[in-house]
Residue frames as a rotation matrix with the C-alpha (Angstrom) as fourth column:
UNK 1
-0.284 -0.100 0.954 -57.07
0.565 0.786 0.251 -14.64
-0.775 0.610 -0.167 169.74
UNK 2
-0.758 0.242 -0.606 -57.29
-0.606 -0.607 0.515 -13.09
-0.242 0.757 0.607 166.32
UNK 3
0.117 0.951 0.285 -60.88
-0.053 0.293 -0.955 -13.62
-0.992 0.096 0.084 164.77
UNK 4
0.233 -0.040 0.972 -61.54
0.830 0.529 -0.177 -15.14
-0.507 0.848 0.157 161.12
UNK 5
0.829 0.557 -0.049 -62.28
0.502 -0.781 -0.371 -12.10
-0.244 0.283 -0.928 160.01
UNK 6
0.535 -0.843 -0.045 -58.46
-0.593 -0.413 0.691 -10.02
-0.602 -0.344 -0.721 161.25
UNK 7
-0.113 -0.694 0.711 -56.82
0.097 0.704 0.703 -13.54
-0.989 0.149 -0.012 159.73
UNK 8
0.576 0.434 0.693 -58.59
0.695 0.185 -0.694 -12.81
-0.430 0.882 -0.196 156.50
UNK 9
0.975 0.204 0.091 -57.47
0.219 -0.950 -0.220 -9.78
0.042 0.235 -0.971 156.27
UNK 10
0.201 -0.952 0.232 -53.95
-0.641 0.051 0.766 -10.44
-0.741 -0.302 -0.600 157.28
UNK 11
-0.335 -0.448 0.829 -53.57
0.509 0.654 0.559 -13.10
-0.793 0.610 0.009 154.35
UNK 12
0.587 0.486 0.647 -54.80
0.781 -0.128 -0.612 -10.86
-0.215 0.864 -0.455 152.08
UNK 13
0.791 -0.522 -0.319 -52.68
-0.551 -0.835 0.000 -8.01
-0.267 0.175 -0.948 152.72
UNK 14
0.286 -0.796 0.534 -49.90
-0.518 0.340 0.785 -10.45
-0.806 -0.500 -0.315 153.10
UNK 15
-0.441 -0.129 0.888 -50.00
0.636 0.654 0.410 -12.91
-0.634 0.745 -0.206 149.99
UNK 16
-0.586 0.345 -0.733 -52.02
-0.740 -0.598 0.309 -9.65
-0.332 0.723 0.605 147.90
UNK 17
-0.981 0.190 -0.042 -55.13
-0.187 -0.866 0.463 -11.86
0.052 0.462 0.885 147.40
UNK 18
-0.413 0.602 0.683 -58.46
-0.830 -0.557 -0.011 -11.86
0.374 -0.572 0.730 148.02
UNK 19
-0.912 0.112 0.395 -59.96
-0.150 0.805 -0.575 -14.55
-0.382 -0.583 -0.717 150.42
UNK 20
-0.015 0.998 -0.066 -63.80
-0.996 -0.021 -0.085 -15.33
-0.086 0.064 0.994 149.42
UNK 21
-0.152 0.730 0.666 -66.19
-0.509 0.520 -0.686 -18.13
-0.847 -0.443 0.293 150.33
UNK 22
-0.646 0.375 0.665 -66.87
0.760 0.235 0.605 -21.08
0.071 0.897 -0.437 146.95
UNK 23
-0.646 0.667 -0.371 -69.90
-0.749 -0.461 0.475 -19.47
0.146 0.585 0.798 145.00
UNK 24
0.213 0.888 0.406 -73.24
-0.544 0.453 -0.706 -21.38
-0.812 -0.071 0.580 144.64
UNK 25
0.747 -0.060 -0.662 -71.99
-0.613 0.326 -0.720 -22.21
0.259 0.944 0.206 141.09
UNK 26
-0.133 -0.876 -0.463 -68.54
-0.773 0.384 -0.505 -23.78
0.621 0.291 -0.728 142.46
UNK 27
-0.651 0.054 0.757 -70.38
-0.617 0.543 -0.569 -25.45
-0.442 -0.838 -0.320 145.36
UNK 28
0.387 0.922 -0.036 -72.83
-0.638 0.239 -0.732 -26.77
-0.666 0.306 0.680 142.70
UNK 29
0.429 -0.514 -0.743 -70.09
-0.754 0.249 -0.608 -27.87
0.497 0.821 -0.281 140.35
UNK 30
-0.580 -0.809 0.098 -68.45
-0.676 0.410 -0.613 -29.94
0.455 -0.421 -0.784 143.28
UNK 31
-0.277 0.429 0.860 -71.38
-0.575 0.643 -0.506 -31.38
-0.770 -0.634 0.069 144.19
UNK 32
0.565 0.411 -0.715 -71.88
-0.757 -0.087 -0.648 -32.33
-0.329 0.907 0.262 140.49
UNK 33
-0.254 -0.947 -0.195 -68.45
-0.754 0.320 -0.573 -33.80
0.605 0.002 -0.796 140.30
UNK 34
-0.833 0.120 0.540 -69.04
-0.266 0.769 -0.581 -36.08
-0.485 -0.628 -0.609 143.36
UNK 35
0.226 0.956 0.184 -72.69
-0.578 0.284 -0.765 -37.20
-0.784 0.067 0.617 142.56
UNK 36
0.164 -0.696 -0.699 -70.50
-0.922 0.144 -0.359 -38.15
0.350 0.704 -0.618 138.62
UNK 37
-0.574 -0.774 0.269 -67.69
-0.791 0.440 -0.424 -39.81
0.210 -0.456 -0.865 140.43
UNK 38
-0.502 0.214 0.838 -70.46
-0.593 0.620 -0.514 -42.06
-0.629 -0.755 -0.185 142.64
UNK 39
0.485 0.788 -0.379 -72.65
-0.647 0.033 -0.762 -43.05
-0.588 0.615 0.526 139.37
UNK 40
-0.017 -0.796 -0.606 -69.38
-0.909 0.265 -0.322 -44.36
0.417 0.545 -0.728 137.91
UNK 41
-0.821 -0.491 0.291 -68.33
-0.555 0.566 -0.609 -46.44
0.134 -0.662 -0.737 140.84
UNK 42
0.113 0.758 0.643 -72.28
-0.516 0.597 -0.614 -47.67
-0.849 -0.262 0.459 141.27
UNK 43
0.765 0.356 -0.537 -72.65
-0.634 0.267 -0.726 -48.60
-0.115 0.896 0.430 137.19
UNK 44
0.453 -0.522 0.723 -68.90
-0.218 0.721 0.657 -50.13
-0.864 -0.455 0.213 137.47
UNK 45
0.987 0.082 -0.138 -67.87
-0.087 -0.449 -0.889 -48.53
-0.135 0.890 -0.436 134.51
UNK 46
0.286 -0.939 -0.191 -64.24
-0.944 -0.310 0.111 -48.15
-0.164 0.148 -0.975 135.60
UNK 47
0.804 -0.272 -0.529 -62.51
-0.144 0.773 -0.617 -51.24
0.577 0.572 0.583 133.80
UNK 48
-0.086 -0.990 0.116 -59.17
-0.223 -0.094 -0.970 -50.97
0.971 -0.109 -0.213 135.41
UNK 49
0.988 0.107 -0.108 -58.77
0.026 0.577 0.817 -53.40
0.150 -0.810 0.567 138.72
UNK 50
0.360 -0.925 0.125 -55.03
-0.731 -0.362 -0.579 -52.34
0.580 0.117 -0.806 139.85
UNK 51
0.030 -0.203 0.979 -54.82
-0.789 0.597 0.148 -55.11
-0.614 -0.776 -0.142 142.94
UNK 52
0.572 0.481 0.664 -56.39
-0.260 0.874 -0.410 -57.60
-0.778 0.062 0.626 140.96
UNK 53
0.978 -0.162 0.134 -54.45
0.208 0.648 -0.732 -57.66
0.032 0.744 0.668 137.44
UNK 54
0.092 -0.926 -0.367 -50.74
0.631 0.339 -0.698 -56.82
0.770 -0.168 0.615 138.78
UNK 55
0.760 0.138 -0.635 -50.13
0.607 -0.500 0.617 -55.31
-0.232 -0.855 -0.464 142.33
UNK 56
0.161 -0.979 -0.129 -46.23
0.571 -0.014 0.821 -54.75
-0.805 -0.206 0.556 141.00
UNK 57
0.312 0.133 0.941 -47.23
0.906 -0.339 -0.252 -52.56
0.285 0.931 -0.226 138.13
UNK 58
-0.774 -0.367 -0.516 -45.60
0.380 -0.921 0.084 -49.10
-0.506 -0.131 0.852 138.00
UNK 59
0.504 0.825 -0.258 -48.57
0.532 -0.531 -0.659 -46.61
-0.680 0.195 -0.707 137.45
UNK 60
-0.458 -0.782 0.423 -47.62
0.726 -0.054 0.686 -44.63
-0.514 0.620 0.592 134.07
UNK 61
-0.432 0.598 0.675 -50.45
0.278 -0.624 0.730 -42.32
0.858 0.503 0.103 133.09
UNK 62
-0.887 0.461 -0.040 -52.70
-0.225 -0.506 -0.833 -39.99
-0.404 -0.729 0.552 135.13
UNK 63
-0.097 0.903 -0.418 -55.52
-0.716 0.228 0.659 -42.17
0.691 0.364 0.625 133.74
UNK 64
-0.101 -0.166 -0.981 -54.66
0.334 0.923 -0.191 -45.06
0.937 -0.347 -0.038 135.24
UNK 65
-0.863 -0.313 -0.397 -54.27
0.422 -0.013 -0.907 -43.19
0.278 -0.950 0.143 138.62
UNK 66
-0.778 0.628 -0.021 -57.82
-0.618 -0.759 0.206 -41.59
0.113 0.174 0.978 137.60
UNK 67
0.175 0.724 -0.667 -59.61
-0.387 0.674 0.629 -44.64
0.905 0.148 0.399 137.71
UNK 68
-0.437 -0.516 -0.737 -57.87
0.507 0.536 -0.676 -45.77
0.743 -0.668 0.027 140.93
UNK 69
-0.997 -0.060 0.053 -58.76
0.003 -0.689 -0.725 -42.83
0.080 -0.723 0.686 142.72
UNK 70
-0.254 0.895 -0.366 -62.54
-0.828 -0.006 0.560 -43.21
0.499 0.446 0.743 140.92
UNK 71
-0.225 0.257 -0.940 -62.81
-0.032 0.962 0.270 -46.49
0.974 0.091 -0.208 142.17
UNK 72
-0.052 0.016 -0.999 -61.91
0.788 0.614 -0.031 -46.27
0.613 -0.789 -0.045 145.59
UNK 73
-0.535 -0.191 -0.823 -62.20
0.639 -0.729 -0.246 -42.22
-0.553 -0.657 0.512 146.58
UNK 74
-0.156 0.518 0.841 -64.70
0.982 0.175 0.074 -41.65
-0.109 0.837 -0.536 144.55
UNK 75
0.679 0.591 -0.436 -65.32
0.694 -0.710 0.118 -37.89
-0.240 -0.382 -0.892 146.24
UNK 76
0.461 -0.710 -0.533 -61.63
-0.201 -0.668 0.716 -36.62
-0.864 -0.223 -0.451 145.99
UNK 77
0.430 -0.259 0.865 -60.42
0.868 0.383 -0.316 -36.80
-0.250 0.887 0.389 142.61
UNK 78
0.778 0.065 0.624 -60.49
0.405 -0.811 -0.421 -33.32
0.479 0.581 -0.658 142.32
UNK 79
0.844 -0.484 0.232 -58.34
-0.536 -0.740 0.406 -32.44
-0.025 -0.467 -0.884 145.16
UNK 80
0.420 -0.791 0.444 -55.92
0.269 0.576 0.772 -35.21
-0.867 -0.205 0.455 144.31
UNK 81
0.569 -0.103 0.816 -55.51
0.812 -0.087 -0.577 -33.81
0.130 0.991 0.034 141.20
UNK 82
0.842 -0.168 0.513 -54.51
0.118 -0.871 -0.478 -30.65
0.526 0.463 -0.713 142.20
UNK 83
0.381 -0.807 0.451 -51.96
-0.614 0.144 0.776 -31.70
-0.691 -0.573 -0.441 144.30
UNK 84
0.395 -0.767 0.505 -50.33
0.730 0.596 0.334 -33.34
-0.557 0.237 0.796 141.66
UNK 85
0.829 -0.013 0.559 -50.82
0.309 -0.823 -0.477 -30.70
0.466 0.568 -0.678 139.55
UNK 86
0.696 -0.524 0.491 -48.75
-0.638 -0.765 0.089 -28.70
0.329 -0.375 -0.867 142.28
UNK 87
0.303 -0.882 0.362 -46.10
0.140 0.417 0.898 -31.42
-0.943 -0.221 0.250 143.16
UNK 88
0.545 -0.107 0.831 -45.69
0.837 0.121 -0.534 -31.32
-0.043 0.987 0.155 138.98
UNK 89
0.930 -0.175 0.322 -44.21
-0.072 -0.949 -0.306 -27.94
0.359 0.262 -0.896 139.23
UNK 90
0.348 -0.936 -0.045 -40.60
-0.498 -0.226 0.838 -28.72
-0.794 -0.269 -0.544 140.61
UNK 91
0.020 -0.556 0.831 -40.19
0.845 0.453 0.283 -30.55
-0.534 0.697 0.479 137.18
UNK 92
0.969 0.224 0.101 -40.86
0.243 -0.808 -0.537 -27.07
-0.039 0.545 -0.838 135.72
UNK 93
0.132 -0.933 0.336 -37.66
0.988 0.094 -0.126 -26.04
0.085 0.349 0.933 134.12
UNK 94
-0.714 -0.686 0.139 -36.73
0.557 -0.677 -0.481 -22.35
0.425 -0.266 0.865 135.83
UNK 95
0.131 0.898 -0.420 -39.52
0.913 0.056 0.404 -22.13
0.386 -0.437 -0.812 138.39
UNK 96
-0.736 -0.152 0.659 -39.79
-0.197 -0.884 -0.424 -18.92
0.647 -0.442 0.621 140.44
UNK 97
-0.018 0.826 0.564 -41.59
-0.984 -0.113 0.135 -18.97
0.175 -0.553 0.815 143.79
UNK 98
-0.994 -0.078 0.075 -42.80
-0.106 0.849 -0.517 -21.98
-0.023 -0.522 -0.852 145.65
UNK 99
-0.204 0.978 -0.043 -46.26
-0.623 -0.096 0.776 -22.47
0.755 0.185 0.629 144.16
UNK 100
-0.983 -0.182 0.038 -48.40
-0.124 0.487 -0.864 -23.67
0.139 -0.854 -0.501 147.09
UNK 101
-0.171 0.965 -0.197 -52.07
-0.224 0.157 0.962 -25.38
0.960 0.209 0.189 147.83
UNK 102
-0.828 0.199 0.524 -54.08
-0.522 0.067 -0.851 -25.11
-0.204 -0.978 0.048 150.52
UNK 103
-0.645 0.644 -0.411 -56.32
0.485 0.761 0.431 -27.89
0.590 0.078 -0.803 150.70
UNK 104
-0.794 0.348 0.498 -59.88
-0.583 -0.666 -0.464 -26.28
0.170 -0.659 0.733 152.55
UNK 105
-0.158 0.922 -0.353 -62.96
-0.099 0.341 0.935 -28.10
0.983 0.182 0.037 153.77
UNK 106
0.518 0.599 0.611 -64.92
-0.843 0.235 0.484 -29.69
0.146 -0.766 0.626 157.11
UNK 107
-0.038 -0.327 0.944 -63.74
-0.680 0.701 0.215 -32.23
-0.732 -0.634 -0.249 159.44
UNK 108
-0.356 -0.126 0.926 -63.33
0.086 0.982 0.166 -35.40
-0.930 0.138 -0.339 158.40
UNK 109
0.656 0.463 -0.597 -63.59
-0.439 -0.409 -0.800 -34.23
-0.614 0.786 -0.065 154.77
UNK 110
0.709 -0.414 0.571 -61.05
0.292 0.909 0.296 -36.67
-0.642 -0.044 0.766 153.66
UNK 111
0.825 -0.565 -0.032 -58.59
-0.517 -0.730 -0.446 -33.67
0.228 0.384 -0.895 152.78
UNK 112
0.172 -0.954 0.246 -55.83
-0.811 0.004 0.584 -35.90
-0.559 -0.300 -0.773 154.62
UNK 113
0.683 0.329 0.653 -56.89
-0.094 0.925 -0.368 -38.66
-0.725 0.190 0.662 152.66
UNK 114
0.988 -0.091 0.127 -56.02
0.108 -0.191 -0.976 -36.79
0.114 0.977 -0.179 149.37
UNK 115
0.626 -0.760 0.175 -52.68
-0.778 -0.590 0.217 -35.75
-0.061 -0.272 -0.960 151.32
UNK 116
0.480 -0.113 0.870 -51.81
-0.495 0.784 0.375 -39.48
-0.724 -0.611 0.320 152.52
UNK 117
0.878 0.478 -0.015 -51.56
-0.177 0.297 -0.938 -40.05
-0.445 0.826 0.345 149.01
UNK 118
0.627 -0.762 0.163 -48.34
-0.310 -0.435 -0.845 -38.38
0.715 0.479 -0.509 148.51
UNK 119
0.722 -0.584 0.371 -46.29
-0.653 -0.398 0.645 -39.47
-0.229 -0.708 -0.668 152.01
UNK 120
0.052 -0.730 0.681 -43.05
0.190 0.677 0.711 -41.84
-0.980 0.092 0.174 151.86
UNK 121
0.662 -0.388 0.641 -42.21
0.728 0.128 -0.674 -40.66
0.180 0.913 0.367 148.14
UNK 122
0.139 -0.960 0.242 -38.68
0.918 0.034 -0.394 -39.48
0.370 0.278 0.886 147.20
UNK 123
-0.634 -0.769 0.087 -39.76
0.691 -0.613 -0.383 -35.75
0.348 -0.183 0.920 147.31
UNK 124
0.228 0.957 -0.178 -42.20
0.550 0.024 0.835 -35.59
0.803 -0.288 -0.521 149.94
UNK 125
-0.805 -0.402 -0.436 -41.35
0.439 0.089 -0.894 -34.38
0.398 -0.911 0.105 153.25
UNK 126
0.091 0.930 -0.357 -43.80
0.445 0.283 0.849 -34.37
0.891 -0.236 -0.388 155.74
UNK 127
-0.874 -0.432 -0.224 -44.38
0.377 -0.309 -0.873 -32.17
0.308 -0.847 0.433 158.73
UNK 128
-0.034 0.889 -0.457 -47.47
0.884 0.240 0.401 -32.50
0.466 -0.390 -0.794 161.32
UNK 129
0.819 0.296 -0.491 -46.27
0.536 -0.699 0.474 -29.20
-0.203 -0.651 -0.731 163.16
UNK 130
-0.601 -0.764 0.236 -43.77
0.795 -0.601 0.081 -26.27
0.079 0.236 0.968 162.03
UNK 131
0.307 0.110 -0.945 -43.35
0.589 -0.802 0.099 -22.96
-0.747 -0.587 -0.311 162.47
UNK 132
0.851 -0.323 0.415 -42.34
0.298 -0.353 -0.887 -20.29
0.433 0.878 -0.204 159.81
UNK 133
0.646 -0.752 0.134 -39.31
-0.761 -0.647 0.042 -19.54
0.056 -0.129 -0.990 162.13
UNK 134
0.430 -0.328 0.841 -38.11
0.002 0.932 0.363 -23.37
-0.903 -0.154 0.401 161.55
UNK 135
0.922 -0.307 0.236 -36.72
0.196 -0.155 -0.968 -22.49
0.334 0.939 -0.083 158.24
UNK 136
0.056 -0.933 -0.356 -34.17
0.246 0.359 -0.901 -21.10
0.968 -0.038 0.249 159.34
UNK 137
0.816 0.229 -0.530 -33.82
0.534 0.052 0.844 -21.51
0.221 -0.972 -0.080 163.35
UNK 138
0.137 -0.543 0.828 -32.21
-0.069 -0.839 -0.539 -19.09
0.988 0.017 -0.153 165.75
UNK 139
0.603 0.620 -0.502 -32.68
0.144 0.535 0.833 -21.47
0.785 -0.575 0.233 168.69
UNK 140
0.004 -0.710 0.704 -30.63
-0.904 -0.303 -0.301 -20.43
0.427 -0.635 -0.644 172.05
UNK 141
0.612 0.150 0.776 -30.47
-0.531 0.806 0.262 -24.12
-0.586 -0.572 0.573 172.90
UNK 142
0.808 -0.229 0.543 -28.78
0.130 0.968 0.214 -24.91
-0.574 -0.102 0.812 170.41
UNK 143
0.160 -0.735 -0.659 -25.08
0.122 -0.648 0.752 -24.46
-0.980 -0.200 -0.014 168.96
UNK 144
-0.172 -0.329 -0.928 -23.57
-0.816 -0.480 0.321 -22.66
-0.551 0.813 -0.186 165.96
UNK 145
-0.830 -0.427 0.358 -22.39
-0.059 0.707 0.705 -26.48
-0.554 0.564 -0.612 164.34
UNK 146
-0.741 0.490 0.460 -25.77
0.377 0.869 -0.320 -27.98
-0.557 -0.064 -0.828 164.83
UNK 147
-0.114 0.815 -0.568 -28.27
-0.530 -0.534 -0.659 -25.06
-0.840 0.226 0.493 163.78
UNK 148
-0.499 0.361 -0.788 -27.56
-0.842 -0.418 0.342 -26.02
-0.206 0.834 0.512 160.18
UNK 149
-0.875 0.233 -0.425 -29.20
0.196 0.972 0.130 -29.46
0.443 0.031 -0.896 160.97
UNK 150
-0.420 0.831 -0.364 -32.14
0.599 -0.048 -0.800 -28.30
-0.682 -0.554 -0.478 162.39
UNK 151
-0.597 0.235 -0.767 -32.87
-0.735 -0.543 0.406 -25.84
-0.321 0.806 0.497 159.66
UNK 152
0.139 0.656 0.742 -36.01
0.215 0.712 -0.669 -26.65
-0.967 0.252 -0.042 157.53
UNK 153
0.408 0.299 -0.863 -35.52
-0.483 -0.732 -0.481 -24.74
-0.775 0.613 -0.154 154.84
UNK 154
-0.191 -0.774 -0.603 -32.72
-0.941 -0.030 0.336 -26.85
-0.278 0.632 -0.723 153.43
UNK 155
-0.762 0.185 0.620 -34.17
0.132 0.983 -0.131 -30.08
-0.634 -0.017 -0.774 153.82
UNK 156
0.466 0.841 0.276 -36.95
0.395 0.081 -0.915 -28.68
-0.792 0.535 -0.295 151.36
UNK 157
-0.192 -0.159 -0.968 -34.83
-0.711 -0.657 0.249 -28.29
-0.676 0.737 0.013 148.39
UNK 158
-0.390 0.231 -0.891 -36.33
-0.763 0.462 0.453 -29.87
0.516 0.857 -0.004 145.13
UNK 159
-0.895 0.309 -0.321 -39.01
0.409 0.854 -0.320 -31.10
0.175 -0.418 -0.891 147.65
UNK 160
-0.337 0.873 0.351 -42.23
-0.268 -0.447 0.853 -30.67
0.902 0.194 0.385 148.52
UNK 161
-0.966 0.190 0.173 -43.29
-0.204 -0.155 -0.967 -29.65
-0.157 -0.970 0.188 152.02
UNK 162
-0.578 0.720 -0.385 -46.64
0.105 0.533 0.839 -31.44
0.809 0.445 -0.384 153.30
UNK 163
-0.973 0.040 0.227 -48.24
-0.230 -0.152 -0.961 -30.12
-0.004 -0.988 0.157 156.12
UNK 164
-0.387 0.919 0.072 -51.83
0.613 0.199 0.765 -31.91
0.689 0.340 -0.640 156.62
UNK 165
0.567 0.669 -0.481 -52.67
0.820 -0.401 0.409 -29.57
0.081 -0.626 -0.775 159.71
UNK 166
-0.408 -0.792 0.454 -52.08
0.771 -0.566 -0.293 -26.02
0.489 0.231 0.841 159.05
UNK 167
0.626 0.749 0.219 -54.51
0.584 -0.636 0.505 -24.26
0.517 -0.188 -0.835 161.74
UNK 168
0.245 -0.719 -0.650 -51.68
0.925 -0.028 0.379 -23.79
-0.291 -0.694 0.659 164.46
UNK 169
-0.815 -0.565 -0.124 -50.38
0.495 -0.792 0.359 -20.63
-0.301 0.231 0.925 161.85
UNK 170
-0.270 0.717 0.642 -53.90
0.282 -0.579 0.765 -18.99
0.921 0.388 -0.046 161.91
UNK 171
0.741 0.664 0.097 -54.20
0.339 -0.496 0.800 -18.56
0.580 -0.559 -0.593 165.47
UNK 172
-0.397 -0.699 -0.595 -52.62
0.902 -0.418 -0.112 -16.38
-0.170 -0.581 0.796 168.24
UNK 173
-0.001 0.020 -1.000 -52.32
0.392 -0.920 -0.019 -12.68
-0.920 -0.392 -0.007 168.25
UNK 174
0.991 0.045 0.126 -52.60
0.134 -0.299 -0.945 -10.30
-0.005 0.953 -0.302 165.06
UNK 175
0.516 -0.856 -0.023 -48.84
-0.736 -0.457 0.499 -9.90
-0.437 -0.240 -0.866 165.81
UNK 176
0.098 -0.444 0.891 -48.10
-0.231 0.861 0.454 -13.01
-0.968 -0.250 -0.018 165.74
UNK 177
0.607 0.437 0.664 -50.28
0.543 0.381 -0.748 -13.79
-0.580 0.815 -0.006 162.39
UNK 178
0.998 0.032 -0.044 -48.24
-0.003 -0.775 -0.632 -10.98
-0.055 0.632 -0.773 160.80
UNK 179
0.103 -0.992 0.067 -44.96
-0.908 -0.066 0.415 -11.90
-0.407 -0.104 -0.908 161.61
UNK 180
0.012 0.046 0.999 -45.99
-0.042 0.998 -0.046 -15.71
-0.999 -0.042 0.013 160.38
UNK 181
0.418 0.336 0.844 -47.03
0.767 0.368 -0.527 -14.82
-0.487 0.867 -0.104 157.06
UNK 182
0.793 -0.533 -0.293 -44.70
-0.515 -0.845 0.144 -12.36
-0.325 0.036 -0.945 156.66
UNK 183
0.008 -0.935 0.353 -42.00
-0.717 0.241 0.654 -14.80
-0.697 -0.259 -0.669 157.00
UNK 184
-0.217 -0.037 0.976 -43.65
0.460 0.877 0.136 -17.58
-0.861 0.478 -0.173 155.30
UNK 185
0.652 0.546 -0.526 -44.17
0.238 -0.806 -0.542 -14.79
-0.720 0.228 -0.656 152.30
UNK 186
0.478 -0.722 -0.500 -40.37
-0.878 -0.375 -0.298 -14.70
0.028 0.582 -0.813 151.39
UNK 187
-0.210 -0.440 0.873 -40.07
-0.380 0.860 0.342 -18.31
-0.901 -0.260 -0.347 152.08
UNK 188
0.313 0.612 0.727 -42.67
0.523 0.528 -0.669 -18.74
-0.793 0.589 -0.155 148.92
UNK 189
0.576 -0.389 -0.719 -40.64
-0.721 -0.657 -0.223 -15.93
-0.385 0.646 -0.659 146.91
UNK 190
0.972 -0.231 0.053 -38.13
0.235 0.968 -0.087 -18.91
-0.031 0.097 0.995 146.63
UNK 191
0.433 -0.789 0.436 -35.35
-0.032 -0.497 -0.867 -16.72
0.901 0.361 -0.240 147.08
UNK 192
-0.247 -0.866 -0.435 -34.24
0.320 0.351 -0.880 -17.71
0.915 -0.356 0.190 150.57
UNK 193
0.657 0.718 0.229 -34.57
0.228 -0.479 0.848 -16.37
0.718 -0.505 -0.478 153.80
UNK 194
-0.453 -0.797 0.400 -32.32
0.195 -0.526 -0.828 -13.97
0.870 -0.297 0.394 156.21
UNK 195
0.831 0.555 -0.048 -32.42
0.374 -0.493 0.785 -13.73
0.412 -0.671 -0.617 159.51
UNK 196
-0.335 -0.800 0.498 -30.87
-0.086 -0.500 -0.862 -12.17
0.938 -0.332 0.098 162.37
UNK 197
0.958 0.281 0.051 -30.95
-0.004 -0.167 0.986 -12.16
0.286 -0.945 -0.159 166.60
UNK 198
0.320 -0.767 0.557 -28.66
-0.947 -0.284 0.153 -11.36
0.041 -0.576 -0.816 169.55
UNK 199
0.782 -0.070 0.620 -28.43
-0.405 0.699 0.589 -14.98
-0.474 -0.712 0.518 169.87
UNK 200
0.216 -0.674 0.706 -26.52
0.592 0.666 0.454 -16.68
-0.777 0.320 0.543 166.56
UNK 201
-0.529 -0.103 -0.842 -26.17
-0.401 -0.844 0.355 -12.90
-0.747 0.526 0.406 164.68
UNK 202
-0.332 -0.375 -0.865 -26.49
-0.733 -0.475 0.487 -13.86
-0.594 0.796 -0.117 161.07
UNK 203
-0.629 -0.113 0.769 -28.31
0.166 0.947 0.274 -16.72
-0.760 0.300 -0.577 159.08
């Protein structure tokens, strides 16, 4: 098994940069933030009752979804934010790259919460377990026709891939780790992705 350490070091060489640990100052700021967040919700400050004054309302402002989230997730605001933030970026108008967030914390840190947030919309797509060689597959099981159905890659255009459990591609061999993030490297270039094997030659 490759050790934290080896994996660090492999995403750093690999994505060019540098892993490091919150600060005291950012772990102080987040605890600041929550402590904020909970003072609201006790004092009942947040006016805005979304069940109560129309269930059938379309949400229209990132206030409105700010007070929701205040109300009832009082802890994760921040990380729901930045996932929109980063779904916001396929409206960007000649993107480069596949800007990507890694959500990071302890168990039951209600990282899938913030995630849950986002499943069953238009351009979500959701996947509990993948591989970086599921992009585009070279499977000997299955034929020429079908591969391009089994591809992932296409099914994630002008979409956003959700993956709430992403240890699976931190562990194994340093080989392994180095061929993963290798691949998944020119997947985030946004420029496509070639392969080749004895099995289906070209894709």
């Amino acid at each position: 098994m490759t050790t934290r350490n080896e994996a660090k070091s492999i995403i750093e060489e690999k994505f060019g940069v540098e892993v490091q640990k919150p600060t005291k100052a950012e772990i102080k700021e987040k605890k600041k933030a929550y402590v904020m967040a909970k003072k609201i919700e006790e004092q009942k400050n947040i006016s805005f009752d979304y069940e109560t004054y129309n269930p059938e309302k379309e949400i229209t402002s990132l206030e409105e979804v700010k007070k929701i989230i205040l109300k009832n997730f009082p802890s994760i605001w921040f990380e729901v934010k930045a996932c929109l933030s980063t779904c916001a970026t396929i409206s960007l108008k000649n993107l480069n790259g596949c800007p990507s967030l890694i959500l990071v914390g302890s168990p039951a840190g209600e990282k899938t919460t913030a995630l849950s947030f986002f499943y069953g919309q238009k351009q979500t797509y959701i996947s509990d377990d993948f591989t970086p060689k599921s992009f585009v597959s070279h499977s000997a099981g299955v034929s020429p026709e079908a591969l391009e159905g089994v591809d992932l890659l296409p099914k994630l255009k002008n979409r956003i891939l959700i993956a709430p459990e992403l240890a699976p591609l931190f562990e194994g061999q340093r080989e392994r780790l180095v061929e993963n993030f290798a691949m998944l490297t020119r997947v985030l270039d946004g420029e496509g992705l070639n392969r080749d094997s004895g099995v289906h030659g070209h894709r």
